[in-house]
Each structure stands twice: as structure tokens, then as C-alpha cells.
C-alpha positions in Angstrom: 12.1 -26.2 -105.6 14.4 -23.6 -104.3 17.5 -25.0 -103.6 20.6 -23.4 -101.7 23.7 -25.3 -101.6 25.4 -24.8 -98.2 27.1 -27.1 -95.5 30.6 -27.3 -93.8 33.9 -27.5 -95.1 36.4 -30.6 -96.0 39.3 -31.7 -94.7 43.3 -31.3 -94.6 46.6 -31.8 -94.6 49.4 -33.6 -95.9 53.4 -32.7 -97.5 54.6 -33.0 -100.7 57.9 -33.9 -103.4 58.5 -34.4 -107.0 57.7 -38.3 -106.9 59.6 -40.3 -108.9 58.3 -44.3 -110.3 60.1 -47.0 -108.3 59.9 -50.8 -107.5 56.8 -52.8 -105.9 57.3 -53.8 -102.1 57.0 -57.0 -101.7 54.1 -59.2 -103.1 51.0 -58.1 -100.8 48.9 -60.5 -98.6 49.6 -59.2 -94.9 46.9 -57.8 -92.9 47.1 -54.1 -92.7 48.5 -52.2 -90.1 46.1 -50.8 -87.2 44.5 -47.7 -87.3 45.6 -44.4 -86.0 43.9 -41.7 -84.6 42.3 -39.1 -85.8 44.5 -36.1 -87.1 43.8 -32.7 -86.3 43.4 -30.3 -89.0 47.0 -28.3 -88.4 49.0 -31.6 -88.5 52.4 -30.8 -89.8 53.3 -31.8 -93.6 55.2 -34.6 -93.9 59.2 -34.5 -94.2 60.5 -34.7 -97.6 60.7 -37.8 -100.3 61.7 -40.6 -99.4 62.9 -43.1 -101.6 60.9 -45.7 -102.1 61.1 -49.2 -100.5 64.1 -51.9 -102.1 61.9 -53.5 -104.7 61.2 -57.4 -104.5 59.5 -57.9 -108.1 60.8 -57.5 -111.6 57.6 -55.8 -112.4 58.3 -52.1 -111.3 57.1 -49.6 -114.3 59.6 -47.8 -116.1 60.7 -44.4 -114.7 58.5 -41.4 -115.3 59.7 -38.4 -117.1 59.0 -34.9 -115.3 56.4 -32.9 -117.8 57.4 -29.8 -119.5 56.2 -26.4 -118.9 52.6 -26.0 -119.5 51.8 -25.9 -122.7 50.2 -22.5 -123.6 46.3 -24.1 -123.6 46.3 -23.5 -119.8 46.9 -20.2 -119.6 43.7 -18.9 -121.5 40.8 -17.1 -119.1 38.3 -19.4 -118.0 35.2 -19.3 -118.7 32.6 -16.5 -116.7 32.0 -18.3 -113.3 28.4 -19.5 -112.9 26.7 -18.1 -109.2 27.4 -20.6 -106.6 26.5 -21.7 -104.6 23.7 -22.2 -106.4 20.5 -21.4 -106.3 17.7 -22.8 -109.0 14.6 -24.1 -109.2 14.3 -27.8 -110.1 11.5 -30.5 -109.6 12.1 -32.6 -106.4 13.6 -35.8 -107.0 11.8 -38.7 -106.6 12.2 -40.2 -103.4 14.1 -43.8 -103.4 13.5 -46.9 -101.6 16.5 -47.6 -99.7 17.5 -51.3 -98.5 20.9 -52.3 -96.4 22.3 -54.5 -98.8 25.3 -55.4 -96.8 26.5 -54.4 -93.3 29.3 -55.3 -91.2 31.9 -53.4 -93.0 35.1 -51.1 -92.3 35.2 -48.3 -93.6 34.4 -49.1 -96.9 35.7 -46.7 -99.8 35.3 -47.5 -103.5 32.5 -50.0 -105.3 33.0 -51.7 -108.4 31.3 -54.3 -111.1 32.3 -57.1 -112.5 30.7 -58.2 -115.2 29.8 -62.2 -113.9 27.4 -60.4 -111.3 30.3 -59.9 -108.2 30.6 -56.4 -106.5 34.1 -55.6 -105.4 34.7 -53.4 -102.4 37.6 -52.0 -101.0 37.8 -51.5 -97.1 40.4 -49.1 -95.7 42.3 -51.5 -93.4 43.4 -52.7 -96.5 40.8 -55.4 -97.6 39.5 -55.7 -101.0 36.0 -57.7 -100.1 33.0 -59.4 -102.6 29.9 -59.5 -102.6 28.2 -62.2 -104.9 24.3 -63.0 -104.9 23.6 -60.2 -102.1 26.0 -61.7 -99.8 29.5 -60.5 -98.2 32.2 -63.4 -98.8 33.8 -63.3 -95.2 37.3 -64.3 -96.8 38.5 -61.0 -98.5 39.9 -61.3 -102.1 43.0 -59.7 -101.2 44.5 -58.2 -98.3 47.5 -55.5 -98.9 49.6 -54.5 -96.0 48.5 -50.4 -96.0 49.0 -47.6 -93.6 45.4 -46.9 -92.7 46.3 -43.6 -91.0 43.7 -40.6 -90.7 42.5 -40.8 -94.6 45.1 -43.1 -95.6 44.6 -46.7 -96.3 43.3 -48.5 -99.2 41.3 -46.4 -101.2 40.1 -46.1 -105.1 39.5 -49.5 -107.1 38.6 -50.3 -110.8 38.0 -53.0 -112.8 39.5 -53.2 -116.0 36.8 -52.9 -118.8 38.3 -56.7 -120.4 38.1 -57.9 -116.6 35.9 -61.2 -118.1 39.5 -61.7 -119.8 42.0 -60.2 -118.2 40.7 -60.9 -114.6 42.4 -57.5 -113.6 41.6 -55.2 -110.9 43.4 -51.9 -110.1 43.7 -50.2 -106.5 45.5 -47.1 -105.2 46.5 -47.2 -101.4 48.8 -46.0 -98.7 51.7 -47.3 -97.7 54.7 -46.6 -94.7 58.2 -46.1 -95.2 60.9 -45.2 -92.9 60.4 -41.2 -94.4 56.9 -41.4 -94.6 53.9 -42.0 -96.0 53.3 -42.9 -100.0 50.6 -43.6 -101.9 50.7 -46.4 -104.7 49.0 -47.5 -107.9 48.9 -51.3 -108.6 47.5 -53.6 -110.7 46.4 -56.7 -109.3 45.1 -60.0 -111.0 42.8 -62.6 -110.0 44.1 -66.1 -110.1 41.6 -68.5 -111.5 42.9 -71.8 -109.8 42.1 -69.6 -106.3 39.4 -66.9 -107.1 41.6 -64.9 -104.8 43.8 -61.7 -106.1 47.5 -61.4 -106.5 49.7 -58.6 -107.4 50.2 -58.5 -110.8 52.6 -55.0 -111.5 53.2 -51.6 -109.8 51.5 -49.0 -112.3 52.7 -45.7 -110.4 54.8 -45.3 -107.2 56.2 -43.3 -105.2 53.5 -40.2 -104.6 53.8 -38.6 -101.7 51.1 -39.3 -98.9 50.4 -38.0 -95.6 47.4 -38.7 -93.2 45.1 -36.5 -95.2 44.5 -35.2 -98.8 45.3 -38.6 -100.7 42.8 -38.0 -103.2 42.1 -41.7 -104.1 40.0 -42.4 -106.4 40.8 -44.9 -109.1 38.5 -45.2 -112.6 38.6 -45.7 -116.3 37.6 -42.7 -118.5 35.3 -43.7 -121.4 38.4 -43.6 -123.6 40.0 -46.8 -122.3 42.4 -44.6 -120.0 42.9 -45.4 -115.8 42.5 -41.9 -113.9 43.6 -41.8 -110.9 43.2 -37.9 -108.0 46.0 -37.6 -106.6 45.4 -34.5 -103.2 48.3 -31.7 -102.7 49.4 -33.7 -99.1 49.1 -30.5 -97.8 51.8 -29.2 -99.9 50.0 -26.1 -101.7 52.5 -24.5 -103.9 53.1 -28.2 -105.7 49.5 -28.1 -106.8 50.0 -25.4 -109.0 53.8 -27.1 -110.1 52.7 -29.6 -112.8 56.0 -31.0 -112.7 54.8 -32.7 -109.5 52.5 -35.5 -108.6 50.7 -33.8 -105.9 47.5 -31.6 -106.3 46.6 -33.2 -109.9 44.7 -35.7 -111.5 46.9 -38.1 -113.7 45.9 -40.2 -116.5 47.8 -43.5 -117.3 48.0 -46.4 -120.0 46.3 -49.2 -118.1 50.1 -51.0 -118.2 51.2 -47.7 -116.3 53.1 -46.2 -119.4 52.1 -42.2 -120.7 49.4 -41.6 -123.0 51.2 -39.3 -126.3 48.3 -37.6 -126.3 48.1 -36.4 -122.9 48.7 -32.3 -122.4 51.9 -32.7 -121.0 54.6 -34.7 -122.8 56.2 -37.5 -121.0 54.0 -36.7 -118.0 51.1 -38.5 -116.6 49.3 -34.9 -115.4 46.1 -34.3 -117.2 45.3 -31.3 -114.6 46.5 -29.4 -112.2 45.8 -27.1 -109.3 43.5 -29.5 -107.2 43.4 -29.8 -103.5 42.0 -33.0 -102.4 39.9 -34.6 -105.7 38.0 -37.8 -104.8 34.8 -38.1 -107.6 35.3 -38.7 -110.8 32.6 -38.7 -113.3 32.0 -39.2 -117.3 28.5 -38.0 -118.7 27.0 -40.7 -120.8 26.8 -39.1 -123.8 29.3 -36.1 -123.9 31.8 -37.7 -122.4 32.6 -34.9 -120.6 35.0 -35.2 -117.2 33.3 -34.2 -113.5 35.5 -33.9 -110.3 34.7 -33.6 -107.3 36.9 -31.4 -104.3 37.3 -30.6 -100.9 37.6 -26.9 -100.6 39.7 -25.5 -97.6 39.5 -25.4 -94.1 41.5 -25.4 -90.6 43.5 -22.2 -91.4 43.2 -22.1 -94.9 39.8 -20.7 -94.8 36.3 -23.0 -95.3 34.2 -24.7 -96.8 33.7 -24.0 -100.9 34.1 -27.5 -101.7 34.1 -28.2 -105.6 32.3 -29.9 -108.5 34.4 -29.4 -111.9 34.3 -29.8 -115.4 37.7 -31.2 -116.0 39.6 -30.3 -119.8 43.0 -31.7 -120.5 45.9 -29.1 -119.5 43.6 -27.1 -117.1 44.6 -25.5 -113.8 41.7 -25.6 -111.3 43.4 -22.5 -109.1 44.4 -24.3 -106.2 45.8 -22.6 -103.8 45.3 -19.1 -106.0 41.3 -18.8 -105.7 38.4 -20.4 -104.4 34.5 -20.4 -105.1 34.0 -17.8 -107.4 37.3 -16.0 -107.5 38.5 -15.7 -111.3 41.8 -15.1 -112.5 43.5 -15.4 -116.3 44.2 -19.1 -116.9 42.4 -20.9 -113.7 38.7 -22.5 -114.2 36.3 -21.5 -111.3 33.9 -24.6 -110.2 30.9 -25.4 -112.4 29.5 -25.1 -108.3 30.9 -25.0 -105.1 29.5 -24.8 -101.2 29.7 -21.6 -100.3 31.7 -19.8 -97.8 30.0 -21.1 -94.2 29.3 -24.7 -95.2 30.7 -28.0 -96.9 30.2 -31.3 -98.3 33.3 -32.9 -98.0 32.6 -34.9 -101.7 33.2 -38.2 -102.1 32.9 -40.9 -105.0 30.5 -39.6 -108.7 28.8 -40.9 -110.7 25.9 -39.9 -113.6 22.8 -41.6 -113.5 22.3 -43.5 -116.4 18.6 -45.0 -116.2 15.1 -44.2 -114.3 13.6 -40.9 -112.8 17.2 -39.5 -111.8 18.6 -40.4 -115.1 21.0 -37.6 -116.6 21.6 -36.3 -113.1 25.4 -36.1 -111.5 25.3 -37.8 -108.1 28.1 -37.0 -105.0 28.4 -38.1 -102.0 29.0 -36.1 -98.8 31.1 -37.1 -95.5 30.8 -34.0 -93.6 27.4 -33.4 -94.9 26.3 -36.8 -94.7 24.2 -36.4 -97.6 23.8 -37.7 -101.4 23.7 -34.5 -104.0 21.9 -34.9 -106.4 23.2 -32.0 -109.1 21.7 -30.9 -112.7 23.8 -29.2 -115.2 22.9 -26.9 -118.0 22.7 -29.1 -121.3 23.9 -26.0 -123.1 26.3 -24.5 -121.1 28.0 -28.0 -119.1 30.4 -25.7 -117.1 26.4 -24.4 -115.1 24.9 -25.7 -112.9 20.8 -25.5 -112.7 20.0 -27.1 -109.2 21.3 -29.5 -106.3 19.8 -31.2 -104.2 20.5 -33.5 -100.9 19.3 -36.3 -100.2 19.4 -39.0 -97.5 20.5 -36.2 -95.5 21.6 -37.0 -91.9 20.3 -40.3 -92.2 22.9 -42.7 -92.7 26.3 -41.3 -91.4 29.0 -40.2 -93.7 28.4 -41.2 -97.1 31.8 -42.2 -99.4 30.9 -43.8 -102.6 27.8 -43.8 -105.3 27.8 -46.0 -108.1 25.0 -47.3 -110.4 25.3 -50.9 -110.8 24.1 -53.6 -114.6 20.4 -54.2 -112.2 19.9 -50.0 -112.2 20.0 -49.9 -108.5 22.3 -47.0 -107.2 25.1 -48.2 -104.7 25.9 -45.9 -101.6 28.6 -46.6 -99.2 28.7 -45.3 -95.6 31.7 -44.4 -94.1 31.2 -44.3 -90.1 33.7 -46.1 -89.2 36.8 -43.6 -90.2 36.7 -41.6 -86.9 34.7 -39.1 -87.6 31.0 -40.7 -87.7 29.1 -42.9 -85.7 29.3 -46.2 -86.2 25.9 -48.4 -86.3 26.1 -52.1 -84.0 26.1 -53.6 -87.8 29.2 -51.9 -89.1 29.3 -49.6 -92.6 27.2 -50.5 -95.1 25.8 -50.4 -99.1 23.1 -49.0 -99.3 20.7 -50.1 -102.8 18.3 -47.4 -103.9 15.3 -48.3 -106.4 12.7 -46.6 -107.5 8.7 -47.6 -107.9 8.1 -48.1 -111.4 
């Protein structure tokens, strides 16, 4: 099949500081506040750092040190951009059956497994929400008192991999102060007298938020690490400043302390130069990092939105270049949407078993679509083919995840504003294949 990758562009906007880890607010369990509407693309950045709210817990993580310079790794040419958009012939994919697993949801954001057989969802109002036997529990796990405003709320979740042990869960999410928006990691812990979740420490906070590019998303790497994008809030010249917070994405001890191995002493920055990351991806058996990205728009241009092959150190060239645009020491995209349409990427993942096994899987808001993309097992930084599926058929489309049954995990996301929202709410979708 002959397969051209175009679509419209993602979204913007946002402000930016040099955050600085403070304090936890106080221990969360009030419902979130209400939504706002809809920001339009030229909103203003937000006004400078606050500092962060009078802490209430002993728990707040030790102070984090601004990085060094760059070390010299970052600064070598990248390698020869691959075409893109892309166009390559690949078989079609084999078509899914697709069931509504659960409906009645808010705008649903990130998916995760635990290993007893629950699915934990997170709900931008602020509601982290499980789903055991094929059933939504009405009472939410948790419920943390966010700023749900234009693509803030409560966003990325993980589990950690000793969850069965630990009971802990980890969630980034927006929050208000007097000066403005933030955005906060936490861990949280599930109390086994209860089944319900509690805050358990503050992992990373302050980072600046704003109403758009939050980033969000929230996973362990294959090396035990908790990743967490963090967007550029609109503030462009402090992606490319890896003494900031903004524009990156960050990689964390799972007790919030630095890695020694990570490229920039002292510093939780593991790259740089992003706009708006929200995918993350390992492949099974490289181990190899995959981000997704918004590309520009409003009057920053359109459209090119991003998949990357993410290296330690790296700068990704935001706001320097886009699509194929190379310069010395910035990596181009293994693929990106062209110059007249987007995908607005969401949530990654790699298919691990059945007939799209080995395949890297996005999801797309604006082009309400799951992309199914094959790389080049020689050259992982090309791209062969992509593919949509599901296109137009479901809404906006936030989150992909394979769960321990093999069935792939979809999440709509109609309900932010910008969709249409079925009488049944958002949903998870389950795709399965015929044997």
C-alpha cells in the first residue's frame, strides 16, 4: 500500500521559568475545579514563576540542581533526515474488531495495568478511575484537586513495575496558584485497609504550566527509570535552554532523586528542544526511546507533528527547525506530518504480540485516527510506512496501550472541547484480532 502521511497541525501555547522543586499542597482528595473554556491558539504566555504553594507535608523532594552546560555529545550533526512525510509501501494492516469496553467517561487521558487484573485510568477533571472485570467502579480511586483548564488537568499515570508490593501509582497534573498555572509530579499510594489512593510524596514540582503544551505523559523506561514530557508552555527559547524544565523530557529516580548517569549532572533533563511531547515508547527488544510531538501552528507555522528516536543529551531543534530542516547538533524526526496537515499525537506504544506485532502505534486528536508506523530494523532513526486507522470514526483519540490479555486499549477524548461528545460519554475502546 502507498501510504502518504498528511493531516492538520497540533496545538499551542503556554509561558515558561527555571522551575525550581518545592513542597506538596496539601494532601489531595477535593473534587477538581470546573472546566474552562477552550483557549484560542494566540493566548498569551503565562506571567513569570511563581513560587510554589506553602507546603503542608514533610514529604517535599530535595531541591533540584540546575544542569550544566550541555555536555559536548549534543552538539554532533544528526544523522541524514529520512523523507517525510513518508511515503512507503507496506501490507495493509489487518483490520481489528473493535468493542466499547467502557463508556461514560471524561475526558479520559492515560491507561495503565496493574498486575491483579485492574485498569487504572486517569480523567482530566482530576479523577483517577478503575476498571476491574470489564466494569467502571463509579467511586474513583483518588480525586486531586487540578486545574482542568484548556489541556491542563490530570494527565500522565504509571504504575510502578513492584506495584503488587509497593501499591504505588504515579500521576503528573495541573495545578493553580495565585501566579499561575503549574504542573506537578507525585507519587501516590494505595491504602490496603481502603483500596482507595493517598498521596504518598511530591516527586517534582514546581514546572511551569499554562492552558496548553503540558506535555504529560508519565511512564517507566525499561531501565527501571519514571520519564515524564514536559511541553515548552509556550515559552520557545527555554526549550532549547536545558537549564530549564520546559520543552524537555526528564528522567527521575522513582523516589524523585537524579539519576548519575543521566547526560546532564545534577539535572533531571534527558533531552531537550521539544515543543509539546505526549507518547513515549520503548521497542521490546532494542530498547530504544520513541516520542511523540506536536509540531507548530497558530502563528508559528503548521502542522509537522513528530515521531522521534530519543538518545540521552539530544536536542530535537525546537524552536530552530522543523520536518526536515537539519542543522549541526539538532536530530530531525524519524517522521513527521508534512507541511499542510497534522496528527496532534497522543499516548505510544509498540505492539508486542499478534498481526501488528513490532509496529509503533500513536494516537491522533486532530486527526482522530490510530497510526500505525513501521521502522527500518536497520536504520531505527527511518521510517518504512504509516498507516491510519479507525480514522474519523471515534472522535479524538488520546491514549494506546496493549494490555497482559493482548487486546490494544484506545481512549477517546471528545469530551475536551474540541470533539463531539457521544450520549455515552468517552470511552476505551478493546481491539482484537481473529485468530
Amino acid at each position: 500500500m502507498l501510504v502518504g502521511l498528511v493531516v492538520l497541525a497540533a496545538v499551542a501555547c503556554g509561558a515558561a521559568a527555571t522551575p525550581a522543586p518545592s513542597a506538596p499542597e496539601a494532601t489531595p482528595g477535593i473534587a477538581s475545579t470546573a472546566r474552562a473554556p477552550e483557549p484560542t491558539r494566540t493566548a498569551a504566555p503565562a506571567p513569570s514563576q511563581p513560587p510554589a504553594p506553602t507546603p503542608t507535608l514533610t514529604s517535599a523532594p530535595s531541591a533540584t540542581p540546575a544542569p550544566s552546560p550541555a555536555p559536548s555529545a549534543t552538539q554532533r550533526p544528526s544523522p541524514t533526515p529520512t523523507a517525510s512525510p513518508a511515503t512507503a509501501t507496506a501490507r495493509p494492516a489487518a483490520a481489528p474488531q473493535v468493542q466499547v469496553f467502557v463508556s461514560g467517561l471524561d475526558t479520559p487521558w492515560a491507561i495503565a495495568f496493574a498486575p491483579d487484573g485492574r485498569i487504572f485510568l486517569t480523567e482530566r477533571p482530576g479523577r483517577i478511575r478503575v476498571v476491574q472485570d470489564g466494569k467502571l467502579d463509579p467511586a474513583p480511586w483518588l480525586t486531586l484537586d487540578v486545574a482542568e483548564v484548556g489541556e491542563g488537568g490530570l494527565l500522565g499515570l504509571a504504575l510502578d513495575p513492584q506495584f503488587a508490593q509497593n501499591r504505588f501509582v504515579y500521576v503528573a497534573y495541573t495545578y493553580r496558584t495565585e501566579g499561575g498555572l503549574q504542573n506537578r509530579l507525585v507519587r501516590l499510594r494505595e491504602d490496603v485497609a481502603t483500596g482507595k489512593g493517598v498521596l504518598d510524596k511530591v516527586i517534582l514540582d514546581p514546572v511551569r504550566g499554562n492552558s496548553t503544551h503540558d506535555g504529560g505523559r508519565v511512564k517507566f523506561g525499561p531501565d527501571g527509570k519514571l520519564y515524564w514530557t514536559m511541553g515548552d508552555a509556550q515559552d520557545t527559547a527555554a526549550a532549547q535552554n536545558p537549564a530549564t524544565l520546559l520543552g524537555k523530557i526528564l528522567r527521575l529516580n522513582p523516589d524523585g532523586s537524579i539519576p548519575p548517569d543521566n547526560p546532564f549532572p545534577g539535572s533531571p533533563v534527558y533531552s531537550f528542544g521539544h515543543r509539546n511531547p505526549q507518547g513515549l515508547a520503548w521497542q521490546p527488544e532494542s530498547g530504544r526511546l520513541y516520542a511523540t510531538e506536536h509540531g507548530p501552528s497558530g502563528g508559528q507555522g503548521c502542522c509537522q507533528d513528530e515521531v522521534n528516536l530519543i538518545e540521552p543529551g539530544k536536542n530535537y531543534g525546537w524552536p530552530e527547525i522543523t520536518g526536515d530542516r537539519p542543522r549541526a547538533g539538532m536530530v530531525s524526526p524519524v517522521i513527521h506530518s508534512g507541511a499542510s496537515d497534522t496528527w496532534a499525537p497522543g499516548g505510544a506504544t509498540f505492539v508486542t504480540a499478534g498481526p501488528w506485532q513490532g509496529a509503533l502505534l500513536f494516537t491522533g486528536l486532530r486527526g482522530q485516527a490510530l497510526y500505525r508506523l513501521t521502522l527500518d530494523p536497520a536504520r531505527p532513526e527511518k521510517a518504512l510506512a504509516l498507516e491510519p486507522l479507525l480514522k474519523n470514526q471515534y472522535g479524538r483519540l488520546r491514549d494506546v496501550a496493549q494490555g497482559p490479555d493482548g487486546a490494544l486499549y484506545v481512549l477517546t477524548s471528545n469530551g475536551d472541547g474540541r470533539g463531539v461528545l457521544p450520549a455515552d460519554g468517552d470511552r476505551v475502546l478493546r481491539l482484537t484480532f481473529t485468530d
